[in-house]
N, C-alpha and C positions, 0 to 999 in steps of 0.2 A: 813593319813596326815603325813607329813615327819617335824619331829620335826626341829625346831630352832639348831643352832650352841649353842653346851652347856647345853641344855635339857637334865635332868637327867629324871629316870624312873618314880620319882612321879611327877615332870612338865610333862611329857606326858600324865600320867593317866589325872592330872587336864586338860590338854587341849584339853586331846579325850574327855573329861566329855563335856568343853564346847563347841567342834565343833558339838557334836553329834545331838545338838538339833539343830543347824543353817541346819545342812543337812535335817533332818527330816522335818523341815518347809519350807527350800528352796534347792528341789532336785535342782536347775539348777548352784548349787554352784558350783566352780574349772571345768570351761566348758571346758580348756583343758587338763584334767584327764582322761584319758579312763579306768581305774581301780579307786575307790575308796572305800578304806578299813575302815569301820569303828565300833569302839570298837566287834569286831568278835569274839564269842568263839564256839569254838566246841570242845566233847568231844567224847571218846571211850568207850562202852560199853566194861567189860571186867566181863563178868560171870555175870550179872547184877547190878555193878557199874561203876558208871561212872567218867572215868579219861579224866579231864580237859589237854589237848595237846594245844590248840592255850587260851589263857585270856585274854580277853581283848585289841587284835591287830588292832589296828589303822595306814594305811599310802597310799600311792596315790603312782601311775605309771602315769608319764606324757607321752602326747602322742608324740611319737618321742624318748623320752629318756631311758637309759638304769639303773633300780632300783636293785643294787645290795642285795640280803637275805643272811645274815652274819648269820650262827651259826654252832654248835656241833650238830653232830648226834642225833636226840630226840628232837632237840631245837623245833620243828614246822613247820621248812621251808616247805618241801616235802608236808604237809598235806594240808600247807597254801595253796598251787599251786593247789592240785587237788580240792580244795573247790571254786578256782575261776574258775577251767574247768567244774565242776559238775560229778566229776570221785572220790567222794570220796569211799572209801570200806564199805562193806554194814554195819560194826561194829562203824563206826564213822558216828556224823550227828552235823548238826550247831545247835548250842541251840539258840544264838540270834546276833543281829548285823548285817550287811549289807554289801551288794559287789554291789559298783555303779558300771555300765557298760555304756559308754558313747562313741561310734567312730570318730563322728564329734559334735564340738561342740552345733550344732543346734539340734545333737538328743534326745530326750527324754530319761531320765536317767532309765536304769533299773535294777532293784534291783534282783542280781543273787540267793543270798542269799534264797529266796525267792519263786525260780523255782525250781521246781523236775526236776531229774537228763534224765529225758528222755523227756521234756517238749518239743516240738517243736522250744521253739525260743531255748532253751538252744542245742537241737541239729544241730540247723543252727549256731549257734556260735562258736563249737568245731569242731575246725579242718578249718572249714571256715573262720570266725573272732578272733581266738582263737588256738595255734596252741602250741605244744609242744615237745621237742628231750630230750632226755635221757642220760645220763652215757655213756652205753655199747648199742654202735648199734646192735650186734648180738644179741640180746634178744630183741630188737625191728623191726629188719626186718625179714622178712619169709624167712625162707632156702629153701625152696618149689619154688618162685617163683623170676621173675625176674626183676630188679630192675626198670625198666621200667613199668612192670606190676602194682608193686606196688603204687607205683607216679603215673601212671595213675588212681588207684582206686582212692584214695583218692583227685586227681584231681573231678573223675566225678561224688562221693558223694556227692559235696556240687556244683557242675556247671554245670547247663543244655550244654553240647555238644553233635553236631551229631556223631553217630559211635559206640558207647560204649568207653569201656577202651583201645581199639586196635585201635580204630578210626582215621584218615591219622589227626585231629586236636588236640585229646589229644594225641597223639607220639611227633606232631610239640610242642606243649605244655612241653610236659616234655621235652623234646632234650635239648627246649632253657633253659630248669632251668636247665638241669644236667650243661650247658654250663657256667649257671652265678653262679651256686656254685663252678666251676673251674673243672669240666674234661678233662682232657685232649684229651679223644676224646669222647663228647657223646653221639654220632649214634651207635660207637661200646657198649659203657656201658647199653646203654638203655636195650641190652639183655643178659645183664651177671648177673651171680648171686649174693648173698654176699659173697661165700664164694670166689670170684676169685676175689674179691676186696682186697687191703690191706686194714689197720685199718684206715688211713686219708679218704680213697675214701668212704668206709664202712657211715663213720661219713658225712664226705659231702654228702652222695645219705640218709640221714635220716634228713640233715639239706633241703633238696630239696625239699623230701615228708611234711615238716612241713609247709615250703612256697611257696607248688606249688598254694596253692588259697589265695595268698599276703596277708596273716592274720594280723590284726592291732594290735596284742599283741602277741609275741612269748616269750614262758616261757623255759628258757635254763636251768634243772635241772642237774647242776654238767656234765659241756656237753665236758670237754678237762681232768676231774681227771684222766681218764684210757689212755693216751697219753702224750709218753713224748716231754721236753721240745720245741722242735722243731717243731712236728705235732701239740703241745698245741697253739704257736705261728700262725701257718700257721689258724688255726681255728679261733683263736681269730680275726685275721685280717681280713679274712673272712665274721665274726660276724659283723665286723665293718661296713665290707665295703656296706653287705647288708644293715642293718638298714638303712645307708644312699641313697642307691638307691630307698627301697620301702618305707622309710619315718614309719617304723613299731616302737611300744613300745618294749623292751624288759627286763623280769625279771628273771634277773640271781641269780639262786641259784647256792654257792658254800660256801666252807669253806676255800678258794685259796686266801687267803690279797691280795696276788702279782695281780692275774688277775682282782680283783673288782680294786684296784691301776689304772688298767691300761683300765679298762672298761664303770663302772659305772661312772653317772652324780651323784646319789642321794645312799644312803647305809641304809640297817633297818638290826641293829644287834642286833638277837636274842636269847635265854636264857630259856628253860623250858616254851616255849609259850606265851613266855612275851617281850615286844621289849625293851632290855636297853640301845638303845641309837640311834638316827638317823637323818641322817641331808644327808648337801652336802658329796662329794669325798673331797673337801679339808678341812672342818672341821671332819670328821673323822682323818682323818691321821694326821692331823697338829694340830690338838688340841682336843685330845679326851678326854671324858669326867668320863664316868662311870667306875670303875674299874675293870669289868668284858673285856672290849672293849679293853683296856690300858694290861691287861692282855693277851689276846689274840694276841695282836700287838706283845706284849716282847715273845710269844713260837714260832713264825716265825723263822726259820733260816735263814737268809740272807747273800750277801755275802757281806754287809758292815761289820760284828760282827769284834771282836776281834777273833787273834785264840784261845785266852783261855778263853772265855769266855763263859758262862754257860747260855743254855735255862733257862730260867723261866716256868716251865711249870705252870695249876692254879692249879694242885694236884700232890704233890710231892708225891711219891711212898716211901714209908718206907719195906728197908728189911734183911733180916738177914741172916748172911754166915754162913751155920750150919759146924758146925764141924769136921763133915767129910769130910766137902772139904776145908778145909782150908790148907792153907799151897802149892799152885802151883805156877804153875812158875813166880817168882818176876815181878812185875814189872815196876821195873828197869830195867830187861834184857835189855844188851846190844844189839840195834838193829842191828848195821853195823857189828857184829861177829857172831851173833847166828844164822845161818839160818834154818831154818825150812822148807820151800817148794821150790821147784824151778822147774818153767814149763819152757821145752824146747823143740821150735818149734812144739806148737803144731799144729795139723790141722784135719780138720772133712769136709769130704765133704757129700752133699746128691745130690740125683739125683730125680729133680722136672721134673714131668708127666705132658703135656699137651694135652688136642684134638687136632689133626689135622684133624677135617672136618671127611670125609669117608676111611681117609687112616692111621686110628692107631691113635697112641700118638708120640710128639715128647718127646724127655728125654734131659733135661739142667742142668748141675754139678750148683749147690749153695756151694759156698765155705763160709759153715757155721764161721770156725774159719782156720786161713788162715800164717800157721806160726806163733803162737805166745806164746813168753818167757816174763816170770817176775819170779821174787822172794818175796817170803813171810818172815818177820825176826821175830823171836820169840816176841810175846808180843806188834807187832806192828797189826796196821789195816791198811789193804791193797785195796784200793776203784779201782772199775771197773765202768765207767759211758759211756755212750752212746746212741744211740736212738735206739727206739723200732728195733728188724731184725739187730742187730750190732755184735751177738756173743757173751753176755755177757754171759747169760742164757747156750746157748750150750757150753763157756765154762767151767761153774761152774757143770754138769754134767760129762761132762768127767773127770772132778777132781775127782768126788766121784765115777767113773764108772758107772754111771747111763747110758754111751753111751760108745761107744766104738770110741779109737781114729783111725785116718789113717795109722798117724806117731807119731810122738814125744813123750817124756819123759817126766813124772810127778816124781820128788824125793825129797823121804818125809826124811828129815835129822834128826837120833838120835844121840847128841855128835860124833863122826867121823864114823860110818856110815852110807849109804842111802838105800833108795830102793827104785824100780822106781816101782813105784803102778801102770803100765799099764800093767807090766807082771806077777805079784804074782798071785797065784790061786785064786779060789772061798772060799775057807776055811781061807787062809790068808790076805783077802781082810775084809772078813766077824769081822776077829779078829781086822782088821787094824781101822774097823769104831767105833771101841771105842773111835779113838784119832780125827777122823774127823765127823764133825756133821753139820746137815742143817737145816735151818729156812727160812720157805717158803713165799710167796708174801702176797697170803690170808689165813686170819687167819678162814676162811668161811669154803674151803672148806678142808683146810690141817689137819683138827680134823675131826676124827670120830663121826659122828652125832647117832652112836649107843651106843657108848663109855662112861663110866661116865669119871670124870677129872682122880677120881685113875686108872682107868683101860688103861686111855694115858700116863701115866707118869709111869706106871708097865709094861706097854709091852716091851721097850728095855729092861728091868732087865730080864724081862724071856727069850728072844730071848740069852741073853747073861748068863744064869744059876747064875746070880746074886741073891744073899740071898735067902730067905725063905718068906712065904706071908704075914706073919706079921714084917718082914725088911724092906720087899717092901712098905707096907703101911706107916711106918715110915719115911721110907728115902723120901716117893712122899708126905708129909705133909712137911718133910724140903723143896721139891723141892718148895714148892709152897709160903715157907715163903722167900726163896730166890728172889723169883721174885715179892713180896710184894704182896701175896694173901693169905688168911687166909686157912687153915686144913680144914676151914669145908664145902668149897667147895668139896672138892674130890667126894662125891655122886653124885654131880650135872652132868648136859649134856652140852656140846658146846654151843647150842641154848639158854642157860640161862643166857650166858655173850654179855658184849659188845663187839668188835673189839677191842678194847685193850687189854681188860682185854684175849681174844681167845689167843692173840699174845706173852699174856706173858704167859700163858698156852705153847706153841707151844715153847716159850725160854727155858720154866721150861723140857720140857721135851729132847730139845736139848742138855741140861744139865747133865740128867741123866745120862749119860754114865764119865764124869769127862772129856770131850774132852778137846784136848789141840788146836785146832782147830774150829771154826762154819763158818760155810759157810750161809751169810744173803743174800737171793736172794729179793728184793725189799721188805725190811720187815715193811717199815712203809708207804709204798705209797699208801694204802687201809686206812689210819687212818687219824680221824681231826686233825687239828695243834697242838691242845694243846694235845690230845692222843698220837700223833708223838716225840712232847718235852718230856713226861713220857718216852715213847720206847728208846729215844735217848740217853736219860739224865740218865737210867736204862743200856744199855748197854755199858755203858763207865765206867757205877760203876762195874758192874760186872766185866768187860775188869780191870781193876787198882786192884781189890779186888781179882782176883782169877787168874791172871794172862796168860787170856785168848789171843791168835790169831785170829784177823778176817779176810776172805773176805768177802768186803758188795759190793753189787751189787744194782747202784741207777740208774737211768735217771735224779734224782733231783739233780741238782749240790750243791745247798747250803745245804742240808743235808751232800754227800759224803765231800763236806769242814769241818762242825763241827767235823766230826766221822771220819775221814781218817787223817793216818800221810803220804800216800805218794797215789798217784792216777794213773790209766791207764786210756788210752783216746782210746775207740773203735771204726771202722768204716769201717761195711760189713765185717767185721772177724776178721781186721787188727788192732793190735797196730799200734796209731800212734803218740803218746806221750805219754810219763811217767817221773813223776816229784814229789818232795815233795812237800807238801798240798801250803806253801809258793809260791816256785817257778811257780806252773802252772797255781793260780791265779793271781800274780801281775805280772809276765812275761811266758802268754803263747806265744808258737812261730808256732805249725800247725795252718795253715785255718780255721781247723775243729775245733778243739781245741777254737779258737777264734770266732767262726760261733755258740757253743752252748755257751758260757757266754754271747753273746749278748743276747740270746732268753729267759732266765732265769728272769721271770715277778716280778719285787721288789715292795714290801710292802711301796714302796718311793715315792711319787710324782715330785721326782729331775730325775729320771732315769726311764722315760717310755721306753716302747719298743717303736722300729720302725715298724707299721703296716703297711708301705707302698713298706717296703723292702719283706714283704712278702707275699705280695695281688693276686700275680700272681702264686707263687710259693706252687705246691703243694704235693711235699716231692716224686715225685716219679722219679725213675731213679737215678744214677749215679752223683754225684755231681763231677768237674775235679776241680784239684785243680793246681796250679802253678809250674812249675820246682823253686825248685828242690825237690817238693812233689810228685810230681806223672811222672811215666815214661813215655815218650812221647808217648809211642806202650806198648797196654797190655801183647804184649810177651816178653816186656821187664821188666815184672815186679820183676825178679828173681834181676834186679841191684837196686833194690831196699833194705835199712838196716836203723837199729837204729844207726842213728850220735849223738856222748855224747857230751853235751853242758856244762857241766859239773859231778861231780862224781855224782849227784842223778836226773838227768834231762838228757834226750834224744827223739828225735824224728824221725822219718820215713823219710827217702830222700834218693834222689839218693847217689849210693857208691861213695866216692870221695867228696863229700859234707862237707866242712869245716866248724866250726864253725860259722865262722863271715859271711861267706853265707847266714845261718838260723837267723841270728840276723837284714840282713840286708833286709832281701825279704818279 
């Protein structure tokens, strides 16, 4: 049951108390519910006790409508979903409570709850009436087999056709879903594998296999988090468009404000297993109630904020600048005098292999990073944003030499000398990476799963003959009071933290070296909202308190707006704007530039996205953009340059390109 507008936690409990008996004496209640949850707990055996995950969870999926699962990692959601597929793990079981299961209203309500997980009707409902997509398509499609193959199994699982899975009416069958989830061709895809898909195609041939047997309830667990803003867009619309063609339920699990804003009819936000608060889409966001929900709302970064104004996150991080590091570079530093890095014309090409048939491979140049210059100024952060395949990533490894460039200069500025870190040795490189430091996407797998916490935050010190073993151990308890984690974790292993808490591990030891430099390659877009406001709202204390430089590297725009005082705007390798944080939100002037603040999904009700701008469009190929953005002939692309619109704002256009030309186009 989906609470009233205003219903706090204990009017829910009272009013699951009183519907529970109305269900129990009259199954044929809410006949157009095709889910209905009622007071549900299930718990985990853990060494032989048992930890309550779902208490007492009460609410309905209407059919047709889209019920968004609001919460923090651990909240329930995940388990809530596989309790209603009958896929829980063999360590969890429902203690008591109910899961009506209802497709049309005339049918006879049945109580899933109830069924063993291999039960007959429970296995004609999974997959058939009952259908689900995932996070990370590669972990849910077989690399073995072919995309076609697979969508047809799972087509002939649950539907008698002649042929088998190869058969001339499940190919016809799948063809036309690869078609209506948007392939651009798919007779050709039907026999390609995952790995020759990109990430949007990947995701639509797993959104395919969910709805090749038009299931009445599709469960979207966290189905656009690993896809930026653009590809998240093109999904969501998608999302939309199906539901309205096959008339299907859907329940969205995310922890994304923006996308439930712009998705969901009805919202159930959850908390330790427990629902604190739920109603429609517009009484959540317009009048919400509970203070855990209102909290949640305020650790969203949006790009309504003020620029100085500070996440709320609902656990503020407490931490301490030991000693030893106290004392770097102010800041105050002057940004517009001090430079610190300065990339010039870089570029990196790779050369992508393809079959051709019986006669070899053909070979096609990727021009990974494609000419491009910026400048880093002491004490400032400096944001790279773009979509997925833009060059952000292969730029930020040629920074560190993690790759080798084609051309261009990297020069790292001390007081009036440089050095261009693409040509120092292996020995002075080695010496260089005390001043330059990297923090990585996932906090999963970028720690050593063998490692304890001391043994991660000690290895740069020995790699660099730093102190003695009992220094080491000292300075890796300051490092961790630094990043607001107590000493007595150091024994502990990776696996025994949260994603936050991995990430600030992963900070602590980026640290270690006293870099004057971090290089943050997507560092909070693996974490929930309010874990992301701690991350954020932590590295900007850090950044003020020890006078560090950064490059961060987002997809998420309103993130790189809190944390960036000036931004580069990437696309297919290419700088094609750079501007102060100010200028490039309230007057961007490229296409592209202005193509990703649309797709960017707001926590608002005032500011939905456009799904219909992007229903047809599905992220593959070349996007042309307008003279005097893009050269009329790709050999013409060398007349191509950064025009300055002003001293901290420039953008990509044709040479010759005037000011008031980009102002007026």
């Amino acid at each position: 049951m989906v609470l009233e507008q205003g219903q706090s936690l204990r009017d829910k409990t009272i009013a699951a108390q009183a519907r529970g008996a109305d269900i129990s004496a009259d199954a044929t209640a809410q006949p157009h519910d095709i889910i209905r949850i009622d007071d549900l707990h299930i718990s985990i055996d853990l060494k032989g006790a048992d930890l309550d995950v779902v208490r007492g969870t009460s609410f309905r999926i209407p059919a047709g409508k889209t019920v968004a699962l609001v919460g923090e990692s651990g909240s329930g959601k995940s388990i809530l979903s596989q309790a209603i597929l009958g896929i829980l793990p063999n360590v969890a079981r429902i203690k008591s409570g109910s899961i009506w299961y209802r497709e049309l209203p005339d049918d006879a309500p049945l109580d899933l709850a109830k069924l063993h997980d291999r039960a007959p009707e429970r296995v004609a409902l999974r997959g058939g009436k009952m259908s689900i997509i995932f996070q990370e398509p590669m972990t849910s499609l077989s690399p073995l087999h072919t995309i076609g193959n697979q969508i047809g199994e799972a087509f002939k699982l649950h539907r008698d056709v002649p042929g088998g899975i190869e058969g001339d009416a499940t190919r016809a069958t799948v063809v036309d879903m690869l078609d209506l989830v948007g392939f651009p061709n798919p007779e050709a895809a039907y026999s390609m594998y995952p790995m020759e898909l990109s990430g949007g195609l990947r995701q639509r041939a797993m959104i395919a296999m969910a709805l090749i047997c038009h299931p009445a309830l599709l469960i979207a667990d966290e189905p656009t988090t690993a896809l930026d803003v653009s590809m998240q867009a093109r999904i969501l619309a998608l999302l939309k468009s199906l539901q309205e063609r096959l008339g299907m339920a859907v329940l969205l699990i995310t922890h994304d404000l923006g996308v439930v804003a712009n998705m969901a009819d009805e919202v159930v936000v959850m908390y330790h297993g427990q629902i604190m608060e739920a109603g429609t889409r517009e009484a959540i966001f317009r009048d919400p109630q509970h203070p855990y929900l209102k909290a949640l709302l305020e650790a969203v970064p949006d790009l309504s904020m003020g620029y100085d104004e500070k996440l709320q996150s609902l656990r503020d991080i407490d931490h301490e600048i030991p000693a030893s590091m106290a004392g770097g570079v102010s800041a105050g530093s002057d940004h517009d005098n001090d430079l610190l890095l300065e990339v010039k014309n870089l570029s990196k090409t790779f050369i992508a292999k393809k079959n051709k048939g019986l006669f070899g491979k053909t070979a096609t140049k990727v021009h990974a990073v494609d000419d491009v210059s910026f400048e880093v100024r002491r004490g400032e952060c400096f944001g790279l944003v773009g979509e997925s395949g833009c060059g952000k990533t292969t730029t930020l490894k040629l920074l560190v030499r993690a790759l080798t460039s084609d051309s261009g200069e990297v020069l790292w500025h001390e007081g009036r000398d440089s050095t261009d870190l693409m040509s120092i040795s292996d020995n002075q490189l080695q010496e260089f990476r005390k001043k330059l430091q990297m923090v990585f996407q996932d906090p999963f797998s970028s720690l050593s799963p063998r490692s304890t916490v001391l043994n991660i935050l000690r290895e740069p010190l020995e790699v660099h003959n730093i102190g003695n073993s009992e220094e080491q151990k000292q300075y890796a308890a300051e490092l961790l009071r630094l990043v607001g984690l107590t000493p007595t974790y150091l024994g502990r292993y990776p696996h025994s933290f949260s994603g936050g808490q991995r990430q600030r591990i992963g900070i602590a030891r980026a640290l270690a070296l006293r870099p004057q430099l971090l290089v943050l390659d997507e560092p909070v877009s693996a974490l929930d909202v309010s874990v992301q406001a701690q991350v954020l709202n932590l590295l900007k204390q850090l950044q003020a308190e020890l006078g560090l430089t950064y490059i961060f590297i987002s997809h998420n725009l309103a993130v790189v707006r809190y944390i960036a005082d000036r931004i580069g705007v990437m696309y297919r390798g290419q700088l094609v704007e750079m501007a102060a944080r100010r200028e490039l939100f309230e007057n961007p002037v490229h296409p592209y530039t202005k193509a990703l603040l649309k797709v960017v999904p707001h926590a608002d009700l005032d500011h939905p996205l456009d799904f219909e701008a992007y229903e047809q469009d599905t992220g593959e190929g070349p996007v042309h953009f307008p003279a005097p953005f893009e050269a009329s002939h790709p050999d013409d692309d060398h007349t191509m340059t950064m025009v300055r619109l002003s001293p901290t704002h420039t953008v990509r256009a044709l040479a010759g390109t005037t000011p008031a030309d980009l102002t007026q186009s």
